[in-house]
C-alpha positions in Angstrom: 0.0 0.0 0.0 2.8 2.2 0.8 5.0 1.8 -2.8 1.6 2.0 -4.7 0.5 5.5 -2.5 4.4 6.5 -3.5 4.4 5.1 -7.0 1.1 7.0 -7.8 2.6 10.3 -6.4 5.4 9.9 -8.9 2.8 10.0 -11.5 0.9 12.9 -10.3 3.9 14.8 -10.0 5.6 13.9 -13.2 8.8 16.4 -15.0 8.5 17.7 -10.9 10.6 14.9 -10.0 14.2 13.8 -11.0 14.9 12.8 -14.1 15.4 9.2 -14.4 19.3 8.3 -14.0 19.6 11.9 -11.8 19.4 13.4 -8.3 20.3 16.1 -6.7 23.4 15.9 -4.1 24.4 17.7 -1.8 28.2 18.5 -2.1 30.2 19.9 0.1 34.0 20.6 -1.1 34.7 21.5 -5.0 38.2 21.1 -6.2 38.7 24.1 -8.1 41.7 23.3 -11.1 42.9 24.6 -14.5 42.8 23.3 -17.9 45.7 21.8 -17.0 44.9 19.6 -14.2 46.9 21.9 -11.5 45.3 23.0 -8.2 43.6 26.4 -8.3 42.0 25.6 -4.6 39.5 23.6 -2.0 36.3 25.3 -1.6 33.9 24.7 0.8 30.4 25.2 -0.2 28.9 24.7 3.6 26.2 27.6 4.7 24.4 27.8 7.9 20.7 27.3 7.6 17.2 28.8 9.1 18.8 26.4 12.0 22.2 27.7 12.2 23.6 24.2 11.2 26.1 23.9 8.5 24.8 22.9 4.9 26.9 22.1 2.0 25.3 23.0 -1.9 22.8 21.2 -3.3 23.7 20.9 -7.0 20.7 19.8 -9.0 21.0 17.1 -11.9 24.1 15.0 -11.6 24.1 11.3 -12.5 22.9 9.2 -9.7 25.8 7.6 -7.4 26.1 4.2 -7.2 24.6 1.9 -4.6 27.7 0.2 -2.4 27.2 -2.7 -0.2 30.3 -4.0 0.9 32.6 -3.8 -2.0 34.3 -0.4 -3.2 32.6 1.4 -6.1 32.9 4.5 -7.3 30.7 6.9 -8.3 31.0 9.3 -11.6 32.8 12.5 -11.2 31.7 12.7 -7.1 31.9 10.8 -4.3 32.9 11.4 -0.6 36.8 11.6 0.3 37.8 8.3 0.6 37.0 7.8 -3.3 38.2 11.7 -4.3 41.2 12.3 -2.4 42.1 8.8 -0.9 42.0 9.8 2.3 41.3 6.9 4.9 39.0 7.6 8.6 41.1 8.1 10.9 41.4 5.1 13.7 41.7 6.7 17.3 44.9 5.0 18.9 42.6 4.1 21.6 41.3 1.3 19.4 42.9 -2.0 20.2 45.5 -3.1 17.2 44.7 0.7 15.7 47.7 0.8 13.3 47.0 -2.6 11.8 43.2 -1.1 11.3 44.5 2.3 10.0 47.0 0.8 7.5 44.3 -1.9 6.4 41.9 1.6 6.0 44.4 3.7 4.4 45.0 0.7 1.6 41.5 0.6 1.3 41.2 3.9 0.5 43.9 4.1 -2.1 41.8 1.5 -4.2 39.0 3.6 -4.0 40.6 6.5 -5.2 41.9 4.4 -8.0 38.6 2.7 -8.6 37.2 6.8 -8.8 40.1 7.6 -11.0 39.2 4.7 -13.4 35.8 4.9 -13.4 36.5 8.6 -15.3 38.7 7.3 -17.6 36.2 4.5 -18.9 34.2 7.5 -20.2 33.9 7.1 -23.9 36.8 8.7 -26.4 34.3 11.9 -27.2 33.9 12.6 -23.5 37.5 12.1 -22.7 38.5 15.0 -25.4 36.3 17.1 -23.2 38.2 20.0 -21.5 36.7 19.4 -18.1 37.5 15.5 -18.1 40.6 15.9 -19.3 41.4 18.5 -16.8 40.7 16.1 -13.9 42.4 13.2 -15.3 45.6 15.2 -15.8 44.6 16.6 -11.9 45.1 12.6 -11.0 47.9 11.8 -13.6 50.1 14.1 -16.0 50.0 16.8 -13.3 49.8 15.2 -10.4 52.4 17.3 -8.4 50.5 20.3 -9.2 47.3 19.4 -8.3 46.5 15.7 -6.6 49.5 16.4 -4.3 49.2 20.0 -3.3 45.7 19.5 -2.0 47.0 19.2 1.5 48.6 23.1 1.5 44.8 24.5 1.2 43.1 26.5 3.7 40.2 24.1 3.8 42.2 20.6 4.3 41.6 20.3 7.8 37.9 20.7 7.8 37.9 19.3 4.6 39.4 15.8 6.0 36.5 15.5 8.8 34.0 15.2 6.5 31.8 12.5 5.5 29.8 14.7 2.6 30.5 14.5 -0.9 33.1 16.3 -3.0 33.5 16.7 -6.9 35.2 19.3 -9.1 34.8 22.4 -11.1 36.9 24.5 -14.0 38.6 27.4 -12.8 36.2 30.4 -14.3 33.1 28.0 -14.6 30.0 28.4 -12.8 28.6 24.8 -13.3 30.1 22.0 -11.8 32.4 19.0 -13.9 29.1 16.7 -13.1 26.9 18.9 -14.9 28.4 19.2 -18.0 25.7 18.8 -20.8 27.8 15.6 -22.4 27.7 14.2 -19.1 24.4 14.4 -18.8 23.6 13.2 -22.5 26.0 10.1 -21.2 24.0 9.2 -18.1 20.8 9.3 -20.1 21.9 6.7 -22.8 23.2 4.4 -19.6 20.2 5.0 -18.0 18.4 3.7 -21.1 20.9 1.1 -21.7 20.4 -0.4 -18.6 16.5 -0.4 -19.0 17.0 -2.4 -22.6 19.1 -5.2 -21.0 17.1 -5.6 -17.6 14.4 -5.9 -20.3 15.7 -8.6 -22.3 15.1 -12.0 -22.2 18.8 -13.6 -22.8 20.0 -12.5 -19.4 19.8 -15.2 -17.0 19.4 -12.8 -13.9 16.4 -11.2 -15.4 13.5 -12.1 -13.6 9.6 -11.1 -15.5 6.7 -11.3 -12.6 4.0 -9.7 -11.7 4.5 -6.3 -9.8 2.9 -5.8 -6.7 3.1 -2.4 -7.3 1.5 -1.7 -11.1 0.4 -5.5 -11.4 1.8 -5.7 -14.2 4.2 -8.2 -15.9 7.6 -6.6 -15.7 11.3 -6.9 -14.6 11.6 -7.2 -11.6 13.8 -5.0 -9.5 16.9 -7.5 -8.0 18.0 -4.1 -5.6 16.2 -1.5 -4.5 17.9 2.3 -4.5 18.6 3.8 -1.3 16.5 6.5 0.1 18.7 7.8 3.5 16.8 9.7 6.6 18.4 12.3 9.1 20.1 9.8 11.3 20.5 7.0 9.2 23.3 5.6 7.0 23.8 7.4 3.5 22.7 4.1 1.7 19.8 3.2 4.2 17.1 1.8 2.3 13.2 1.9 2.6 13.0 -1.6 1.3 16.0 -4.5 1.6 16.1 -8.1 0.9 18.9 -10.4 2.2 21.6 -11.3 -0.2 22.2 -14.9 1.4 20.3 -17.9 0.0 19.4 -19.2 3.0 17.0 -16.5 3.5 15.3 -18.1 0.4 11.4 -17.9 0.5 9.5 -20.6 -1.3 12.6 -20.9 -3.7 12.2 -17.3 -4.6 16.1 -15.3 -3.7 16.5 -12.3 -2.6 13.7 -9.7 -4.2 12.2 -12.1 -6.1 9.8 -13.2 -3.5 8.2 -9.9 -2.6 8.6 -8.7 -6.8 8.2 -5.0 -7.7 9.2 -3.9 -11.1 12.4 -1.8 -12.7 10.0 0.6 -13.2 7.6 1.0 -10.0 11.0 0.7 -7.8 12.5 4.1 -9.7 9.1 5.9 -9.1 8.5 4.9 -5.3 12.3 6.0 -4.9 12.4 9.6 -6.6 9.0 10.0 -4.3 10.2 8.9 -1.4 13.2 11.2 -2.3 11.6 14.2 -3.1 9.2 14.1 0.1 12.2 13.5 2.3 14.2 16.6 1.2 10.9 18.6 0.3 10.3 21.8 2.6 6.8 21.6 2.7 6.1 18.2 2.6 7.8 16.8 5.6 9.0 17.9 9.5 11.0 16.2 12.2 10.0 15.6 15.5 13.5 14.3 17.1 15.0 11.1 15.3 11.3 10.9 13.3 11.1 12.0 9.6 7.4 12.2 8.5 6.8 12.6 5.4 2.7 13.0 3.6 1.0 13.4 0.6 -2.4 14.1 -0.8 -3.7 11.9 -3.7 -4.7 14.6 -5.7 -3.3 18.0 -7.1 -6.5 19.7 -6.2 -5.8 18.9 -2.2 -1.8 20.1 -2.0 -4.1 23.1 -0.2 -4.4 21.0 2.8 -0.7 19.5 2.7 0.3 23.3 3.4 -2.1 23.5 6.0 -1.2 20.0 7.7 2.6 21.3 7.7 1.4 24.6 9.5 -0.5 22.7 12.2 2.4 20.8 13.6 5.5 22.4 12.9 6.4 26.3 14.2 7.3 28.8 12.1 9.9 30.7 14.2 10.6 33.5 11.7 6.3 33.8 11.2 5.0 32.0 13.7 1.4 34.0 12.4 2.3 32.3 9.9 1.2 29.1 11.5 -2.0 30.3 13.1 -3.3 31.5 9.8 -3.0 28.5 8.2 -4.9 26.8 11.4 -7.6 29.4 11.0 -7.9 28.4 7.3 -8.1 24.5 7.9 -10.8 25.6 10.6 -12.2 28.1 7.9 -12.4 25.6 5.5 -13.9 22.5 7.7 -17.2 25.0 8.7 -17.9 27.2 5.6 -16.3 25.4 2.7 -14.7 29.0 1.4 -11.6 27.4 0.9 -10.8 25.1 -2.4 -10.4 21.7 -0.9 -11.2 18.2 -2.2 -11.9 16.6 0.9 -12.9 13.7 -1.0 -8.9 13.1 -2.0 -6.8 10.4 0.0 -4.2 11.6 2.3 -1.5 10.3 3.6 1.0 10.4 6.3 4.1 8.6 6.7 6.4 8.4 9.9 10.1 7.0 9.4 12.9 6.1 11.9 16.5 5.4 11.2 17.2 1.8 12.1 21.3 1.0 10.8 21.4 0.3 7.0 17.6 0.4 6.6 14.6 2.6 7.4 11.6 1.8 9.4 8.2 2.3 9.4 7.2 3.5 12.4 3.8 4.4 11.2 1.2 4.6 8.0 -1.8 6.6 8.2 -4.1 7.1 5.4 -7.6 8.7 5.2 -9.8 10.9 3.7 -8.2 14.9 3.2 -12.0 16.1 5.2 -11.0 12.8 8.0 -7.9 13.7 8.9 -8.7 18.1 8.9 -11.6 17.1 11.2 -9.0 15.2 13.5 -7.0 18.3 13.5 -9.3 20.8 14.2 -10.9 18.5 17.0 -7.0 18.1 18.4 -6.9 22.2 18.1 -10.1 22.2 20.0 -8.9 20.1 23.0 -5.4 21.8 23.5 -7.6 25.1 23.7 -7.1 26.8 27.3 -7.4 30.2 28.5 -3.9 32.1 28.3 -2.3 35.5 27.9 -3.2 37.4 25.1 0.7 37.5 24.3 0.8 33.5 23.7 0.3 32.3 20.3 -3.3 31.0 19.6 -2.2 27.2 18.7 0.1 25.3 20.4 2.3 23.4 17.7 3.3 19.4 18.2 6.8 20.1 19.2 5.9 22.7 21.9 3.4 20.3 23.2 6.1 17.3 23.4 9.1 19.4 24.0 6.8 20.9 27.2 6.7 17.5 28.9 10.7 16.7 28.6 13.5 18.0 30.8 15.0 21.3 30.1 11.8 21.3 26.9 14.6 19.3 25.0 13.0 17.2 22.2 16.4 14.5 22.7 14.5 14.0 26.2 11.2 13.7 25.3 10.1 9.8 26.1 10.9 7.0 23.7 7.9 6.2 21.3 5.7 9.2 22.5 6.5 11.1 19.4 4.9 8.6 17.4 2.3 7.9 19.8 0.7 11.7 20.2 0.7 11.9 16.3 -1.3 8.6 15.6 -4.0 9.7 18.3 -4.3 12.8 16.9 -4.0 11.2 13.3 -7.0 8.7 14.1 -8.6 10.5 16.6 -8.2 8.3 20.2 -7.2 8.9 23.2 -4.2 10.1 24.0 -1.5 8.1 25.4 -1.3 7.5 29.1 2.9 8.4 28.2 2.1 12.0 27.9 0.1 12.6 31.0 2.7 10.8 33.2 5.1 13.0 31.3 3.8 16.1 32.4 2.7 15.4 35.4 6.3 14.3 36.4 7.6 17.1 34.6 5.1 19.3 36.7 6.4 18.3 39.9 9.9 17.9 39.5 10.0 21.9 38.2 6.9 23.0 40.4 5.6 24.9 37.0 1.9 24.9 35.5 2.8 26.1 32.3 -0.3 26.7 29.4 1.4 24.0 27.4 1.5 21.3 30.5 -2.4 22.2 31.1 -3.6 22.5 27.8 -1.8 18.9 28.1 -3.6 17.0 31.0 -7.1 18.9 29.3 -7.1 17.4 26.1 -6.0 14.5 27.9 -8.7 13.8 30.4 -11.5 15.1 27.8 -10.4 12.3 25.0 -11.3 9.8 28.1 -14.4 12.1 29.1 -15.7 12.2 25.8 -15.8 8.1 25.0 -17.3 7.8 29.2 -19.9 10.6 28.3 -18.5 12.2 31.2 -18.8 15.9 31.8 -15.6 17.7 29.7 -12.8 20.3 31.1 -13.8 23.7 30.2 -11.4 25.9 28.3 -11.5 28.5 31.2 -12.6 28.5 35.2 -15.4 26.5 35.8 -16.8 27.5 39.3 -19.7 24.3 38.8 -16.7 21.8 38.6 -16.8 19.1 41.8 -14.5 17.2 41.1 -11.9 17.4 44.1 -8.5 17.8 42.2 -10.1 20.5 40.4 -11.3 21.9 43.7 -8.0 21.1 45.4 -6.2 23.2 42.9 -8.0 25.9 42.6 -7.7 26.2 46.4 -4.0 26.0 46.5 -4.0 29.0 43.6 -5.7 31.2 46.3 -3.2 30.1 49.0 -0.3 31.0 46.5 -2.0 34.6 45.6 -2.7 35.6 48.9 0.9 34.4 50.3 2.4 36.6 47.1 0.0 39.8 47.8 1.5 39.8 51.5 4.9 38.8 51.1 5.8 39.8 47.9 9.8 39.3 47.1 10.1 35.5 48.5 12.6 33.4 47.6 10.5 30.0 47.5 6.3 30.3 47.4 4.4 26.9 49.1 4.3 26.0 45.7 8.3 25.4 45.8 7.5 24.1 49.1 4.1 21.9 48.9 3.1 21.1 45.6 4.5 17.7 45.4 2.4 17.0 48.8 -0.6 18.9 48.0 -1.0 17.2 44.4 -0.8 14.0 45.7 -1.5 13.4 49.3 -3.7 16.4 50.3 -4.6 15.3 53.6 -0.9 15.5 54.5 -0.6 19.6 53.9 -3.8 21.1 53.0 -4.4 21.5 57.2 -1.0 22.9 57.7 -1.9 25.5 54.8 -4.9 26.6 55.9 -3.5 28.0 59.2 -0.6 29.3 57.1 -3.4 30.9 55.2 -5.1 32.4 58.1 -1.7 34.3 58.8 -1.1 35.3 55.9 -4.5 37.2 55.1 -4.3 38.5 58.7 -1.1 40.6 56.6 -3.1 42.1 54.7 -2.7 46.4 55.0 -6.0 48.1 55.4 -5.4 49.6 51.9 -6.3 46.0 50.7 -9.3 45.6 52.8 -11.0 44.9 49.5 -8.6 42.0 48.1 -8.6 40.3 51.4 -12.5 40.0 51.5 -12.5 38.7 47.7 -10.1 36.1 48.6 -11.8 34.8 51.8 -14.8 35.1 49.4 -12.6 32.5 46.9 -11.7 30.5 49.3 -15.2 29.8 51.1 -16.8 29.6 47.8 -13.9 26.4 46.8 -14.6 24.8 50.8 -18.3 24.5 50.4 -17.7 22.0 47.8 -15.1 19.8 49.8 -16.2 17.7 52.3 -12.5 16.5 53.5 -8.9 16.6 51.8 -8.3 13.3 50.9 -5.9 10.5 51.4 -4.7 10.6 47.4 -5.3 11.0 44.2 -4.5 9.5 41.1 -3.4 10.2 38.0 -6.3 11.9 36.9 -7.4 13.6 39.8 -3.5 15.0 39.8 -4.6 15.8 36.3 -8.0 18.0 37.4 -5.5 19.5 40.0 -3.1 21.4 38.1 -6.1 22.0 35.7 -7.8 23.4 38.5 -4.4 25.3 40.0 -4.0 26.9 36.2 -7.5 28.0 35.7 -7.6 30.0 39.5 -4.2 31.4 38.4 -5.6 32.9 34.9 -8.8 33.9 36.5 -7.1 36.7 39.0 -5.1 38.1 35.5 -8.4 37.7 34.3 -9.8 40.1 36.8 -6.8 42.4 37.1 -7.1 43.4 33.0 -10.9 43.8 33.3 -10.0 46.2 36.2 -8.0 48.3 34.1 -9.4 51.1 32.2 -9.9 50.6 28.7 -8.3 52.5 25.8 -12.0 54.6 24.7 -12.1 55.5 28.9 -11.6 58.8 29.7 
């Protein structure tokens, strides 16, 4: 289901895609050299990003590099520094027997340079007369001294060595790199070709003709499948693998042959797969997690704009975000917007996992199912704040909220994937995140908006399938339940203790929360007389505060019939709901106190 969704994409999106044969690479040192072959310089192409991390180019339309297993082979005209240069990883003498390992990687490395070298000078006779080719033959050979060997002197070398990107070269005075060159290209296409003809024919005893499971169509079948690398994985990580060894055999049926999928569907699904993972606009991370999605049809890539813009922040518009929120929401209730929510949509979550990739998970749906099960996760994270906050909380400051030091690295294993499928299909959320924040909570003594908006959306999930009464979005003076009442209590405590002693190093919530949250019976007594002297502190300016807040607090103790023993998860949940919404309601009060721009 997956390579047909990917396969049809390919279709839709047609010339958008990389020609067949080409990709685009991202290369990070250009060997700059004369006519001759001698050294003009090493260039690094590296710029820092939107994220401040270092980039190198990304030249479009080179010929595709080769896929390696574990035998050299060298790509045309690029490759990474062992192939280019010859130059081996270094082994840390730390490592046992590390000179036997660094010579064995150093001779290593010297046949891969001579494999690269090689693999240039097989170019047919016309290309070799070409002034770029010849130029970085005579770079390897006829002038070696003054260029292959005076790489070293360059400002760049150092840097240059550490890296594991890709290198390649250019003509001194040329704006288009040595891979680009029309010929070049004109070459690749008629390999590319070639290739297809003798996978196609029916002389070579390693073509395989089955039935695809992709197009269902009688084809060749595909014996490897290209590699499509993830952030965090290895540079020839594949989405799908087969086992070379024979013993791994299935119903007499080797390697791909027993899970077939044609020459053709495997270069579509690829150059998809490709193209989502490097798109801008069709993918975000959310830590070691690359998910990529898709809508079926052209007339829906409205709504894969507006699925970017609903998890994902925008930190040089973050309006930019709620706008597109408002649209969806615009969209779902007045239809104003063009949107086929008749359209499949998909949405698919990968993980690094070694040499391959995995699927961590594979949600498809309607385009109008899954912008219902947005809005509807918009609607549960809603909770009163200050008018300075943003209006929608995004998925990463959601998860980052519930990890130390709002780290994404810390947030808990399989969570990430977790929140996204609920709000992808709609359930509950998982019991992960509440425990999350609640311990996060209590180890930093902080209600944040993110951490309540959190345990809401939580408990109302659970409410909503019971039939249960929901969490209102703001202060909810009807609400019995006794963590609820619990926290709002302890909110009064805190403001009273802060209007009297203002400039305290630690409040009782430093002190108490832990206690009060959990074990009320233990603390709220010892509060309440602490409460009694503090509103005794009170000036006789603030006669008037002092009467609301005994007011608050009477109001809160006519619903509570005794502090409790303890309470669970949920009723710790209702607590810092309850703490957050008593909190908001005093700012609440102190703005509508204040006179408004029109008063005189």
């Amino acid at each position: 289901m997956i390579l047909q969704a990917l396969y049809e994409y390919a279709q839709r999106k047609g010339n958008e895609l990389p020609e067949d044969g080409f990709e685009d690479v991202e290369i990070k040192y250009l060997i700059k050299i004369r006519e001759d072959g001698s050294l003009v310089d090493l260039v690094s192409t590296e710029e820092r990003d939107d994220k401040g991390k270092l980039r190198g180019h990304v030249y479009e339309k080179v010929p595709m590099r080769v896929e390696r297993t574990s035998s050299p082979k060298a790509s045309l005209l690029l490759d990474n520094i062992e192939y280019v240069l010859g130059v081996a990883k270094k082994i840390s003498d730390t490592v046992s027997q590390y000179e036997v390992k660094q010579r064995k990687a150093n001779e290593k490395a010297a046949v891969c340079n001579e494999l690269f070298i090689n693999e240039i000078e097989k170019l047919p006779e016309y290309l070799l007369e070409e002034k770029e080719i010849k130029a970085v033959i005579s770079f390897y050979r006829s002038n070696r001294m003054n260029g292959f060997a005076k790489i070293t002197d360059c400002v760049s070398w150092n840097e240059c060595q550490k890296t594991t990107g890709n290198l390649s070269f250019v003509l001194a005075g040329e704006s288009s790199i040595v891979p680009q060159l029309e010929s070049i290209r004109d070459f690749q296409r008629k390999v590319t070709a070639q290739r297809s003809l003798t996978e196609e024919g029916e002389n070579d005893s390693n073509i395989v003709n089955e039935i695809c499971l992709v197009t269902g169509e009688k084809s060749v079948i595909s014996r490897i499948h290209s590699a499509t690398p993830i952030i965090g994985a290895k540079s020839n990580a594949k989405f799908v693998g087969f086992q070379i060894k024979s013993g791994y055999d299935s119903y007499g049926k080797g390697q791909s042959y027993n899970a077939p999928v044609s020459v053709k569907a495997e270069a579509a699904y690829t150059k998809a797969l490709n193209y989502l993972i490097k798109s801008k606009n069709n993918k975000f991370r959310l830590g070691e997690d690359t998910i990529v999605f898709w809508a079926e049809k052209k007339e829906s890539e409205t709504f894969e704009c507006m699925f970017f813009n609903s998890f994902v922040t925008n930190f040089d518009n973050p309006d930019r975000n709620v706008s597109e929120v408002k649209n969806l929401f615009n969209a779902i209730n007045t239809g104003k917007i063009d949107l086929d929510f008749s359209s499949n949509f998909y949405v698919l979550c990968l993980s690094p996992n070694v040499a391959r990739i995995s699927v961590r998970f594979w949600e498809t749906g309607k385009v109008e199912t899954f912008a219902n099960r947005i809005k509807q996760h918009f609607d549960d994270f809603e909770i009163i704040r200050s008018k300075h906050d943003v209006e929608y909380l995004t998925l990463y400051q959601i998860l980052s909220a519930t990890a130390l030091e709002h780290k994404m690295d810390n947030v808990a294993p399989n969570l990430i994937g977790n929140v996204t499928q609920s709000i992808l299909k709609g359930l509950p959320y998982p019991a992960t995140l509440q425990q999350q924040c609640i311990r996060r909570i209590r180890a930093e003594q902080k209600v944040s908006r993110e951490r309540t908006a959190i345990l809401k959306a939580y408990i109302n999930r659970i409410n909503r399938m019971k039939d249960i009464k929901e969490v209102s979005v703001a202060l909810d003076r009807k609400e019995t339940n006794k963590g609820y009442l619990l926290g709002r209590l302890f909110a009064v405590f805190e403001k009273v203790q802060q209007d009297t002693h203002p400039g305290l190093n630690s409040t009782i919530v430093d002190r108490f929360y832990g206690a009060a949250s959990t074990n009320p019976v233990t603390v709220f007594t010892q509060l309440m007389r602490l409460n009694r002297h503090h509103l005794n502190s009170y000036s006789n300016e603030k006669g008037g505060i002092k009467r609301k807040m005994d007011d608050e607090i009477a109001e809160i103790m006519n619903m509570i019939d005794s502090f409790p023993s303890h309470l669970n998860l949920n009723e710790q949940s209702y607590f810092a709901i309850g703490y957050y919404h008593e909190k908001q309601s005093f700012f609440e009060k102190t703005n509508k106190s204040e006179p408004s721009e029109g008063d005189n």
